[in-house]
N, CA, C and O atoms as CSV, one atom per row, in Angstrom:
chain,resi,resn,atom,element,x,y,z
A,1,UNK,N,N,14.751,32.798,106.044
A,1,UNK,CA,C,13.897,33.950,105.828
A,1,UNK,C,C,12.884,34.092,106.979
A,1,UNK,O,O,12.686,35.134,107.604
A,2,UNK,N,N,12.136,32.660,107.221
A,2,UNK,CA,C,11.138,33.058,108.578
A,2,UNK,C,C,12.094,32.953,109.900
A,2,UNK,O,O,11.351,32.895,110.880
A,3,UNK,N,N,13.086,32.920,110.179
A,3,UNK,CA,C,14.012,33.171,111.544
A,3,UNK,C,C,14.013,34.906,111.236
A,3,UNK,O,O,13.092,35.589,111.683
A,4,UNK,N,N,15.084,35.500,110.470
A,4,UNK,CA,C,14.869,36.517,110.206
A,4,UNK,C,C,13.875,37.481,110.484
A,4,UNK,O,O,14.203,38.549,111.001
A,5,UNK,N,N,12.717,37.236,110.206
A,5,UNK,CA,C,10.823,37.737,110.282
A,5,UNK,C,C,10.797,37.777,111.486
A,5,UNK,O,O,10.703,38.840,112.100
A,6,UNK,N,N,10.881,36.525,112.094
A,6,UNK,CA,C,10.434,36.401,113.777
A,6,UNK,C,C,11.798,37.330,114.356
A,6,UNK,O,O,11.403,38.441,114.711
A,7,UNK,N,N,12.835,37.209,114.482
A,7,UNK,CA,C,13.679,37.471,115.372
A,7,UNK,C,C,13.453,38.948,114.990
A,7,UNK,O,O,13.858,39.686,115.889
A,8,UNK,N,N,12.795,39.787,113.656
A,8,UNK,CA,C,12.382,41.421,113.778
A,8,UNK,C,C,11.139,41.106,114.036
A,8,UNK,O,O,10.920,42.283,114.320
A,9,UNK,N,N,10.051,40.576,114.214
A,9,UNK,CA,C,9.172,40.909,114.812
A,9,UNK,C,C,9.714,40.846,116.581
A,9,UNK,O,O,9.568,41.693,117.463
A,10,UNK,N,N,10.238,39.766,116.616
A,10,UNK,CA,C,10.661,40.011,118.509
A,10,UNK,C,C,11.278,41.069,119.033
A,10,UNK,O,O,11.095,41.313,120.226
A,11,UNK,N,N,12.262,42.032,118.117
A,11,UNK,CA,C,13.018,43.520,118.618
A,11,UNK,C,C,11.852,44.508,118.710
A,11,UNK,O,O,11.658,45.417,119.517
A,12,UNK,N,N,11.045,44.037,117.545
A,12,UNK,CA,C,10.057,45.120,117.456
A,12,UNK,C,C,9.323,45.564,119.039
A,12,UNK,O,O,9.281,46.544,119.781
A,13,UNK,N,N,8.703,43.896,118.979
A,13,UNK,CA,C,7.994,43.926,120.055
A,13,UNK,C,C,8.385,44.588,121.162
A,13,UNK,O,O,7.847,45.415,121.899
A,14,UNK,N,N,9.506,44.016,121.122
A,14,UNK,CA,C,10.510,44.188,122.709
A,14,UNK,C,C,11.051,45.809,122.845
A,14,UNK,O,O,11.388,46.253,123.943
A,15,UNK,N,N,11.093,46.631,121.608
A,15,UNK,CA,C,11.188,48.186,121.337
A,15,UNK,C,C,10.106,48.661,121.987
A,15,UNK,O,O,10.156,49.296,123.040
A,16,UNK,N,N,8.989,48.333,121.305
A,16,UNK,CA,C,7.458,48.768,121.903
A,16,UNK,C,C,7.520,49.030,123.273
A,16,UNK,O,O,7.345,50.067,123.912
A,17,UNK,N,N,7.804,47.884,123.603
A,17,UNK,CA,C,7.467,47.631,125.577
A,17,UNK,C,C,8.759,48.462,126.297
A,17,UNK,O,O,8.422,49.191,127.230
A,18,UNK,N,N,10.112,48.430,125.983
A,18,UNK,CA,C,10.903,49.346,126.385
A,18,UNK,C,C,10.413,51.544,126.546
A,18,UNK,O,O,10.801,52.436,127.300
A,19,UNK,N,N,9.236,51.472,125.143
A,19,UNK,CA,C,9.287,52.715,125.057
A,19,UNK,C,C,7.822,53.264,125.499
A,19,UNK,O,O,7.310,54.384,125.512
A,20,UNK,N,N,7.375,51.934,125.863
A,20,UNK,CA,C,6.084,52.041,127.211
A,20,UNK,C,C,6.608,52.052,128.540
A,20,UNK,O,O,5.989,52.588,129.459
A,21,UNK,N,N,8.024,51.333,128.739
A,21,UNK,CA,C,7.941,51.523,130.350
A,21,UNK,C,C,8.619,52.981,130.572
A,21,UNK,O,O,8.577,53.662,131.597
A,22,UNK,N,N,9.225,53.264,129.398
A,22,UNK,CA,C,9.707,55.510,129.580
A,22,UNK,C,C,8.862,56.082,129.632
A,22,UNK,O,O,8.823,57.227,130.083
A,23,UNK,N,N,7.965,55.476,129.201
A,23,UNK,CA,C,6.826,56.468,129.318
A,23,UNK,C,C,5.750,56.750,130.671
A,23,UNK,O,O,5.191,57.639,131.313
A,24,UNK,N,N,5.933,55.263,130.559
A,24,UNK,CA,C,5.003,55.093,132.746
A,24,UNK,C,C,6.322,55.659,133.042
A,24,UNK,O,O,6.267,56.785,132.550
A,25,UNK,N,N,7.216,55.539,133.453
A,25,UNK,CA,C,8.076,55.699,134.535
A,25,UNK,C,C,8.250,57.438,134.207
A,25,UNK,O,O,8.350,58.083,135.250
A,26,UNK,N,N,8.294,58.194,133.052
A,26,UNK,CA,C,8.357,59.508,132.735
A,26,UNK,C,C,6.619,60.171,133.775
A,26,UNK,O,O,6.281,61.079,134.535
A,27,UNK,N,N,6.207,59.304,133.289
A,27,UNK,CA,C,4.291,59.823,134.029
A,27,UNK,C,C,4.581,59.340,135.084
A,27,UNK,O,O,3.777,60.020,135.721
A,28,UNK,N,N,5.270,58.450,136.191
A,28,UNK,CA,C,4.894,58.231,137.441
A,28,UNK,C,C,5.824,59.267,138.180
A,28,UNK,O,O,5.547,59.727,139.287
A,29,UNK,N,N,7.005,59.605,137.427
A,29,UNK,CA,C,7.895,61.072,138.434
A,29,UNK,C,C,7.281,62.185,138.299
A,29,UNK,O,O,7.307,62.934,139.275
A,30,UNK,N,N,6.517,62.653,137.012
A,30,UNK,CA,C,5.753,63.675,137.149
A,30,UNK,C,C,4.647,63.903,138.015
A,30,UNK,O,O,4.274,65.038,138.310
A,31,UNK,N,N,3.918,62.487,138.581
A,31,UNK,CA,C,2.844,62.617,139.227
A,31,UNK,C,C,3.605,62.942,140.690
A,31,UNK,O,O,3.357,63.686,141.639
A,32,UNK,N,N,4.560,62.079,140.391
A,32,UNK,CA,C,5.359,62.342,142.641
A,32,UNK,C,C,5.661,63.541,142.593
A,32,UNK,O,O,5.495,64.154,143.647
A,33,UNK,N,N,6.198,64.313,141.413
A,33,UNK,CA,C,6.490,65.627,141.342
A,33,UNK,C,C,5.783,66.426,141.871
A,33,UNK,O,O,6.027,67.204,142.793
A,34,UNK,N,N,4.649,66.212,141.149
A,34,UNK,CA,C,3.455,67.387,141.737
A,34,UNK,C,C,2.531,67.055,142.849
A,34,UNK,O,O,1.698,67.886,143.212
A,35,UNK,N,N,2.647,65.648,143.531
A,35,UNK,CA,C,2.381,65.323,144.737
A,35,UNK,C,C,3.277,66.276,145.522
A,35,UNK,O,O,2.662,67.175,146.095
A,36,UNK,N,N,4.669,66.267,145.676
A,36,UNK,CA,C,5.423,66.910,146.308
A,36,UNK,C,C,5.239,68.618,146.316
A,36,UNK,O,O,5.455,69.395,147.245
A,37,UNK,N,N,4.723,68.923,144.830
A,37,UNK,CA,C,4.825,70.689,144.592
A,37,UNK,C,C,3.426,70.977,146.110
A,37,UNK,O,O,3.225,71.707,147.081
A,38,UNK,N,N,2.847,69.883,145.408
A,38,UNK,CA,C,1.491,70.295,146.509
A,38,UNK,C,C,1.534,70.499,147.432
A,38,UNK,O,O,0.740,71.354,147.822
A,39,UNK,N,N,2.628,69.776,148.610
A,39,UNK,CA,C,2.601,69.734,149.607
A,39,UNK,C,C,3.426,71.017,150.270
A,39,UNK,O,O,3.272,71.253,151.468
A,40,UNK,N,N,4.187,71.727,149.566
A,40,UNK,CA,C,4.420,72.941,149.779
A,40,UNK,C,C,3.706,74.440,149.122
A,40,UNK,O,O,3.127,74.301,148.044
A,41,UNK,N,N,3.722,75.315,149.504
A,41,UNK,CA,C,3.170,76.323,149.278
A,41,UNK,C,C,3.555,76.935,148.447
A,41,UNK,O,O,4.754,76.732,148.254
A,42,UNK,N,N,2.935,77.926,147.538
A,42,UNK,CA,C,3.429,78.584,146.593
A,42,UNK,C,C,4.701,79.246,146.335
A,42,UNK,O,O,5.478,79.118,145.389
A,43,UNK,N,N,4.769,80.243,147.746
A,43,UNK,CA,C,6.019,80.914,148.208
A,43,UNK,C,C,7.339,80.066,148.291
A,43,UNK,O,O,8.433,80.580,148.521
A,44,UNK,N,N,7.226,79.290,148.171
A,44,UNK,CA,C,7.991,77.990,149.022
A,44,UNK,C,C,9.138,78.039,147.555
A,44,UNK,O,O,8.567,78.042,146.464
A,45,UNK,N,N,10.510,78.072,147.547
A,45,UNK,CA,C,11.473,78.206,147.309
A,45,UNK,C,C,11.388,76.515,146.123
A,45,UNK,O,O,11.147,76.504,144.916
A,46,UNK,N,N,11.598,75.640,146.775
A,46,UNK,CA,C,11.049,74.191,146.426
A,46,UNK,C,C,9.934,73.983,145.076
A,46,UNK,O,O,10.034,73.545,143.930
A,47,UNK,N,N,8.797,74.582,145.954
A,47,UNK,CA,C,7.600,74.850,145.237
A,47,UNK,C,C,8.226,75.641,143.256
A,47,UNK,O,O,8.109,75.255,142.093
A,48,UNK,N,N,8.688,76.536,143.778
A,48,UNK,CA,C,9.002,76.846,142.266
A,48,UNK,C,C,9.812,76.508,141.409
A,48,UNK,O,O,9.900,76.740,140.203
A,49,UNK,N,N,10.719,75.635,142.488
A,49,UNK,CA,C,11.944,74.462,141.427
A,49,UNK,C,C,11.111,73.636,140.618
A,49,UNK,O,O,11.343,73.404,139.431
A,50,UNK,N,N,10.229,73.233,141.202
A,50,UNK,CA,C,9.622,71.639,141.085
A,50,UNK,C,C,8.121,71.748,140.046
A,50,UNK,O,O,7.415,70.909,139.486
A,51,UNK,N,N,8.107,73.086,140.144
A,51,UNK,CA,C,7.227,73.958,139.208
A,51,UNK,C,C,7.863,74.234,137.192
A,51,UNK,O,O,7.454,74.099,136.039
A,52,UNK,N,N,8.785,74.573,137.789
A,52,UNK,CA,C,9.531,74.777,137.005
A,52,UNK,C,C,9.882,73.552,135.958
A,52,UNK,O,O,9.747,73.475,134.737
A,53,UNK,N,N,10.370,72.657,136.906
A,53,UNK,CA,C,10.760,71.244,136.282
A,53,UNK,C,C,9.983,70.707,135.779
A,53,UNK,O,O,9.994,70.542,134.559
A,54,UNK,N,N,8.845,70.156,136.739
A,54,UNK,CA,C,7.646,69.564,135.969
A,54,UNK,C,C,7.291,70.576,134.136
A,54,UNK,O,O,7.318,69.959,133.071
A,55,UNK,N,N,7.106,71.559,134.188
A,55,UNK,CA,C,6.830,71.983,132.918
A,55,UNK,C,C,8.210,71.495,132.035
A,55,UNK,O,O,7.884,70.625,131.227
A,56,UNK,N,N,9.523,71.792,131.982
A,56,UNK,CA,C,10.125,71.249,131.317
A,56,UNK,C,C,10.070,69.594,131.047
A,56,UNK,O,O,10.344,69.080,129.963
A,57,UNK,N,N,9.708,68.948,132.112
A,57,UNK,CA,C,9.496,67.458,131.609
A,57,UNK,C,C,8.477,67.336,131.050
A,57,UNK,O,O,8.507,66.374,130.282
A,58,UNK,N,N,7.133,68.101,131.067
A,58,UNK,CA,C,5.950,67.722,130.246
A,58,UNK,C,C,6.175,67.828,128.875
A,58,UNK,O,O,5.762,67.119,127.956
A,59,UNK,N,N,7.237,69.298,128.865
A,59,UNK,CA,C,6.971,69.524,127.489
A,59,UNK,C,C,7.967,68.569,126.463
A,59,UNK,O,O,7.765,68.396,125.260
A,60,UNK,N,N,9.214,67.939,127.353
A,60,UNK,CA,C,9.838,66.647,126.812
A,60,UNK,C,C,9.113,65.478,126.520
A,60,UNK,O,O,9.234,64.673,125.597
A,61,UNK,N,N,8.166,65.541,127.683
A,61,UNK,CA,C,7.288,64.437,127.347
A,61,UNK,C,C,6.180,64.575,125.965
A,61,UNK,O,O,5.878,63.582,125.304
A,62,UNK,N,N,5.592,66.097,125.631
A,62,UNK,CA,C,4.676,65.781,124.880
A,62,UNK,C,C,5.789,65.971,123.181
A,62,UNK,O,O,5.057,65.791,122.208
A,63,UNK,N,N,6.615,66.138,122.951
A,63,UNK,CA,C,7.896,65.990,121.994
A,63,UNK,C,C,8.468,64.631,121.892
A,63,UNK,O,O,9.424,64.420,121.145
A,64,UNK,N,N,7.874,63.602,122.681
A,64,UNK,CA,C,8.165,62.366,122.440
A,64,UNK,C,C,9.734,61.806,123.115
A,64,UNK,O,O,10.055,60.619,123.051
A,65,UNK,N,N,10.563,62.805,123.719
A,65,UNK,CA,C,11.595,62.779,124.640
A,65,UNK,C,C,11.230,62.407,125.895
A,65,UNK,O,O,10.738,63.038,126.830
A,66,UNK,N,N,11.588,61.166,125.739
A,66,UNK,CA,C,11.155,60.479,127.416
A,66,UNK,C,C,12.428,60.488,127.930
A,66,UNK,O,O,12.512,60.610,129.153
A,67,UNK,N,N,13.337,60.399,127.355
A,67,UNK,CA,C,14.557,60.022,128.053
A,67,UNK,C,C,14.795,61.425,128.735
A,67,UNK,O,O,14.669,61.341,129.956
A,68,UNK,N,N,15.088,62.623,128.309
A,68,UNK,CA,C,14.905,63.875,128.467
A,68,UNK,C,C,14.008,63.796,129.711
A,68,UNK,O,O,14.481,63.798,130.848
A,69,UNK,N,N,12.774,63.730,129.464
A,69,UNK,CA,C,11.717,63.733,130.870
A,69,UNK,C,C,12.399,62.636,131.941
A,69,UNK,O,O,12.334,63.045,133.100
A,70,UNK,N,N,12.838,61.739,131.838
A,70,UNK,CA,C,13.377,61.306,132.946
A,70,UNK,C,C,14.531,61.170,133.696
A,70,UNK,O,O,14.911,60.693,134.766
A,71,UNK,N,N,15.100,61.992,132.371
A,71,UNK,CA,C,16.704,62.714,133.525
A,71,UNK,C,C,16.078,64.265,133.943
A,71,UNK,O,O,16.725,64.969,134.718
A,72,UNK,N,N,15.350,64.530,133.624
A,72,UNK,CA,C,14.837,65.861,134.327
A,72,UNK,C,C,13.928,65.390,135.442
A,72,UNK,O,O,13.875,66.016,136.500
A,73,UNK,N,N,13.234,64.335,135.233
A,73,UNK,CA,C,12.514,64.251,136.627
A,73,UNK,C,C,13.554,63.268,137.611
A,73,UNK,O,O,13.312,63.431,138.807
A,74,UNK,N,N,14.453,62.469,137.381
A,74,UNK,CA,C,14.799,62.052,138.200
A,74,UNK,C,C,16.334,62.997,138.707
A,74,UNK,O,O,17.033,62.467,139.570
A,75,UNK,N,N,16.625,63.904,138.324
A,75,UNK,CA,C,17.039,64.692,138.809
A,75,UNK,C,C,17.091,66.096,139.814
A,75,UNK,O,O,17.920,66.733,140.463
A,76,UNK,N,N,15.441,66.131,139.442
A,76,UNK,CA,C,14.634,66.517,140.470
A,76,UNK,C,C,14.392,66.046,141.663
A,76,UNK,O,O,14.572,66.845,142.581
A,77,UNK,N,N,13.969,64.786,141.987
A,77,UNK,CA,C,13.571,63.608,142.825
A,77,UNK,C,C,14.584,63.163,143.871
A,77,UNK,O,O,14.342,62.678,144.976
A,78,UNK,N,N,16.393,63.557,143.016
A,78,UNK,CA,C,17.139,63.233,143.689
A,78,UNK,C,C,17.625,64.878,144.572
A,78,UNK,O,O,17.826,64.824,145.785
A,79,UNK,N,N,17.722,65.795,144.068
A,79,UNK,CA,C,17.586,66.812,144.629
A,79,UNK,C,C,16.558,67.107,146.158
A,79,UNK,O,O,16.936,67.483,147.268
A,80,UNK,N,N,15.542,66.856,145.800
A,80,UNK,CA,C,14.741,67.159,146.889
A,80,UNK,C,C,14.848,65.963,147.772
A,80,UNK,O,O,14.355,66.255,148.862
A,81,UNK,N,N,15.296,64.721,147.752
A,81,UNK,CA,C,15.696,63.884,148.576
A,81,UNK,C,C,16.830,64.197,149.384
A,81,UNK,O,O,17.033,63.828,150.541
A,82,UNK,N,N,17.749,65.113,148.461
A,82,UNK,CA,C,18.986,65.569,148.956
A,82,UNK,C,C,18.664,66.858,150.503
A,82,UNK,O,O,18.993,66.972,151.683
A,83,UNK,N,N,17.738,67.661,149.355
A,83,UNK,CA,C,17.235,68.531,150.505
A,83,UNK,C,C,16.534,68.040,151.727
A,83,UNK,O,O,16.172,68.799,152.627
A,84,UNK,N,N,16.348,66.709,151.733
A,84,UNK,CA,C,14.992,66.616,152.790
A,84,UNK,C,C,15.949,66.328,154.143
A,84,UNK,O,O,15.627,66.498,155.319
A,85,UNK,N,N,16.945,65.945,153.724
A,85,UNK,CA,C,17.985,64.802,154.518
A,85,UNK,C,C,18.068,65.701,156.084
A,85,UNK,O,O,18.732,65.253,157.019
């Protein structure tokens, strides 16, 4: 019975910390995101992809869809890497 207890308190734990690092890693592409929107101009073709995106990942993000926010931001990320080449 106490193996049982511990070995669900340890998934638990270990759930927790999995659905903290989606969440930094969902908040650290959004921040490069809009580091990047910044650095181009409004007009800027780029500028309104990345405009665009970022709002769809926030709003995954504030719906509790991290996974969502981070195939949208890292699909972004890989795009404009693509473009930079």
């Amino acid at each position: 019975m106490k193996r049982k207890m511990i070995y669900g308190l340890l998934l638990l734990s270990v759930s927790f910390g999995l659905q903290a690092a989606d969440s930094d890693t969902c908040s650290n592409d959004i921040k490069s995101l809009e580091n990047i929107m910044n650095s181009y101009g409004p007009t800027n073709d780029i500028y309104k992809l990345v405009t665009e995106n970022i709002k769809q990942a926030k709003a995954a993000q504030a719906s509790g869809d991290n996974e969502k926010c981070i195939a949208i931001t890292s699909m972004t990320l890989a795009k404009l890497k693509h473009y930079n080449k």
